[in-house]
N, C-alpha and C positions, 0 to 999 in steps of 0.2 A: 504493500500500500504506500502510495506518496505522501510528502510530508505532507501535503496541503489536504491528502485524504483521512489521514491520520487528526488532522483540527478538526474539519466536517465533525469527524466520527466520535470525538471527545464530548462536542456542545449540539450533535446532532437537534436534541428537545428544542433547543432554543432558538434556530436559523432565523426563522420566522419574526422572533420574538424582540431578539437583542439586537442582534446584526443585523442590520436594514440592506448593507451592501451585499447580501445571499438573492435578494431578493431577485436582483436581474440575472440571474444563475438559469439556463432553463432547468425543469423541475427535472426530467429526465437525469442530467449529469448530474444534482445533486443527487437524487435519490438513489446513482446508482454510487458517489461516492462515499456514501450513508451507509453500513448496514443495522437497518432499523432489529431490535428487538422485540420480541413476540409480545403483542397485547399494547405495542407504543404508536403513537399515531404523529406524522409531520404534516401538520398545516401551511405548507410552501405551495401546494396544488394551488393552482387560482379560482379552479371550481369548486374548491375548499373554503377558501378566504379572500376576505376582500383584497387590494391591490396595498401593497404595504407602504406608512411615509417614510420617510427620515427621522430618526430621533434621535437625542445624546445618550449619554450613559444614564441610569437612571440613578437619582438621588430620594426616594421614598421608598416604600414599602407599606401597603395596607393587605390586612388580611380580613376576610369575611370571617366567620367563629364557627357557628354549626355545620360537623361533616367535613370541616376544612381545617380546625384549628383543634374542636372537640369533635368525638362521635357521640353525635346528639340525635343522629336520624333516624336511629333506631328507637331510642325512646319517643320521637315523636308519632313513630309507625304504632309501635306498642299501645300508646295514650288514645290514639285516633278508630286504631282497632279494635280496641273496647268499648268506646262509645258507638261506635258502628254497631256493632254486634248487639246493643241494648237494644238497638232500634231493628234489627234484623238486616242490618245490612253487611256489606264485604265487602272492607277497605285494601285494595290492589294494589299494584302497579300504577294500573290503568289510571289510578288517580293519582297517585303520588307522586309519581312524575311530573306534573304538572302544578305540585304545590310547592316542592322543595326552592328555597332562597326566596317567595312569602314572606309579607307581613302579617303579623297575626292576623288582621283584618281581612283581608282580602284571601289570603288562607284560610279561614271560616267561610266566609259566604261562598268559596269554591267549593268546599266540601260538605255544605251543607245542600249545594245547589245538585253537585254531582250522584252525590250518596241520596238526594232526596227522603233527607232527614227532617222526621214530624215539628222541629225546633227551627227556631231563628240562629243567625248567625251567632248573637251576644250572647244565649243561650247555649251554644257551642263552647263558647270560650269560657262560659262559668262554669259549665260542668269538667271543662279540661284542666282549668288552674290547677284544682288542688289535685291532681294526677300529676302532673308536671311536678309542680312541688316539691315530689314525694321522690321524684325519678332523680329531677336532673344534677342532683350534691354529688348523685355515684358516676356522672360523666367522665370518660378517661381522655387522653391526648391521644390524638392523632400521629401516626406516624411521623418522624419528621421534625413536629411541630417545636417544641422547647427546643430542639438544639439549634432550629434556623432562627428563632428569636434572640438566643441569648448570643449567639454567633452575629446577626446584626447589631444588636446592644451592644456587643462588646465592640463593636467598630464602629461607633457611634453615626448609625445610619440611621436614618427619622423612622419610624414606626409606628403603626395606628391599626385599632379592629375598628370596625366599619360593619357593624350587623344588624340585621333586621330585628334580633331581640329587642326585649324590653331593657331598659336598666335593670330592673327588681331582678329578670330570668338570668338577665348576665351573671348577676353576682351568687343566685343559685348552682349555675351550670361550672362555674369555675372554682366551686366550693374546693376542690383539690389538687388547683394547680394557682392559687393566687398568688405564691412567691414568682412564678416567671409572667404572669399578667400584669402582674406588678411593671415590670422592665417597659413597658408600651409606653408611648408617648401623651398618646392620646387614644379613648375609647370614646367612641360615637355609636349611640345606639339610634332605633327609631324612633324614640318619644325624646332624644333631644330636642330642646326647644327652638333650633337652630334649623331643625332639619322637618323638611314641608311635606315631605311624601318618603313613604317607604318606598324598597328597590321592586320594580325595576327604573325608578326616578334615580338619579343621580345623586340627587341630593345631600345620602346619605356620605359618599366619595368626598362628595365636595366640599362637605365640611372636615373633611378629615384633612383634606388636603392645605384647606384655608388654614388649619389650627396648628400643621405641620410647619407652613412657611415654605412650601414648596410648589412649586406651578402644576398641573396638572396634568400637562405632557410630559411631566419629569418621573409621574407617579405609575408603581408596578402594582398592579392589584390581580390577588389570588381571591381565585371563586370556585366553587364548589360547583353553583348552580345556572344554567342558561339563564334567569332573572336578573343573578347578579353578575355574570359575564355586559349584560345588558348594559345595567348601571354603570359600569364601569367605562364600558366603550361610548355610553352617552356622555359620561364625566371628561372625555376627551384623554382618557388615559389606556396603555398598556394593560394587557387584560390575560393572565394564564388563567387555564381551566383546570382542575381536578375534580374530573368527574365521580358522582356515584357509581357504582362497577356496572351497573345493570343499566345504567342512561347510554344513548348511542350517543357516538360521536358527532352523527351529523346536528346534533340539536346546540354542538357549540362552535358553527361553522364564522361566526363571529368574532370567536375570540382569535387571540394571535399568538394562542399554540396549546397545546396540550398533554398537560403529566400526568400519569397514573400514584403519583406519590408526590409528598414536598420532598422528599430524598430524591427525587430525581431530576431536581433542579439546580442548574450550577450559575451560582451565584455570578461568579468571575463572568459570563457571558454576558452578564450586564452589565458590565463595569463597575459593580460591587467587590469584598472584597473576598476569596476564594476563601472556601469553605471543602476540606476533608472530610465526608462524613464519617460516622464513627457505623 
């Protein structure tokens, strides 16, 4: 392999993402000097993704929290499939897919609308709270997730969560990793008083970004969910995906690239500062 194939094949994840100058590569000779790994997807296709601009190094960092930061989507499956089931109903796929990076709100009257549940939306969310509640203190970390935080922290790069949660559920959900949530710069939920709409509005980005001090083409945001791939690319920012395992691909043909892990993210390709995983 040549040297020049030998870098490809180092920061292959990130072509799309970091390196803007890959972009006028045709996709053919990168992909053959690429060998992708089984289950990894490159968004350099242009029937994949939109047409890429120019960007600097990036100087931010925001992460979404549920699914991305914690595994919380399991408890929310658990929560939603109980109430389901009160009502005789069967909480899927078919629907969850299309709830996951949600605000509470609009996550309610989705699934009260889909599931054609005898209850109103508010109704939904009362009977859910104190289920939540009960769940989310025993949420664990995400793969990945504390080593690339404290690994930014320590190289004093700006960082912020940016989630759809509530404040009250943040500080439930992170019941057992508050020493490294602590390290964040800033935490923006969706009942900041700052922020006008939950994602897939920007909103929530943009004030992370405002409180950061950093411009918003400068900012890398990691999402879990096409909602908040959304948010992100309206916020006018870089946008990686970490999808749930069972979500296809095509549904995050927006973003500008795609991991199956935060471990499989190499810093250094954003002009951050290199990161040996452990």
């Amino acid at each position: 392999m040549s040297a020049s194939s030998s870098s490809l094949n180092k920061h292959w994840p990130l072509l799309n993402v970091c390196r803007a100058r890959y972009a006028a590569e045709p996709f053919n000779q990168i992909r053959a000097a690429v060998h992708l790994p089984l289950g990894m997807s490159l968004l350099t296709d242009p029937m994949m993704n939109a047409p890429l601009k120019a960007f600097g190094p990036i100087k931010a960092v925001i992460f979404d929290m549920d699914g991305l930061l914690l595994d919380t989507e399991g408890i929310y499956t658990e929560v939603t499939s109980l109430i389901a089931q009160r009502y005789g109903r069967t909480f899927d796929w078919s629907v969850k897919q299309n709830i996951i990076g949600r605000g509470a709100n609009d996550l309610a009257n989705y699934v009260v609308q889909a599931l054609d549940l005898p209850i109103t939306a508010e109704e939904f969310l009362v009977i859910r709270e104190p289920l939540m509640r009960e769940r989310f203190p025993t949420a664990q970390a995400m793969p990945g997730a504390e080593e690339l935080i404290r690994h930014l922290k320590a190289h004093n790069i700006p960082i912020a969560v940016g989630t759809s949660s509530s404040r009250q559920s943040f500080g439930q959900k992170t019941t057992l990793h508050r020493d490294w949530f602590a390290l964040f710069d800033f935490i923006v939920t969706a009942d900041d008083p700052e922020v006008g709409a939950a994602k897939p509005a920007p909103d929530i980005f943009l004030t992370a970004a405002r409180r950061l001090g950093v411009a918003p083409e400068d900012c890398l945001v990691f999402e879990d969910s096409p909602f908040g791939v959304t948010a992100a690319k309206a916020a006018g920012m870089t946008a990686i995906a970490i999808p749930d395992a069972a979500m296809a691909d095509e549904k995050y043909a927006h973003a500008d690239g795609i991991l199956r892990s935060l471990k499989a993210f190499t810093p250094s390709a954003c002009g951050l500062p290199a990161l040996e995983w452990v």
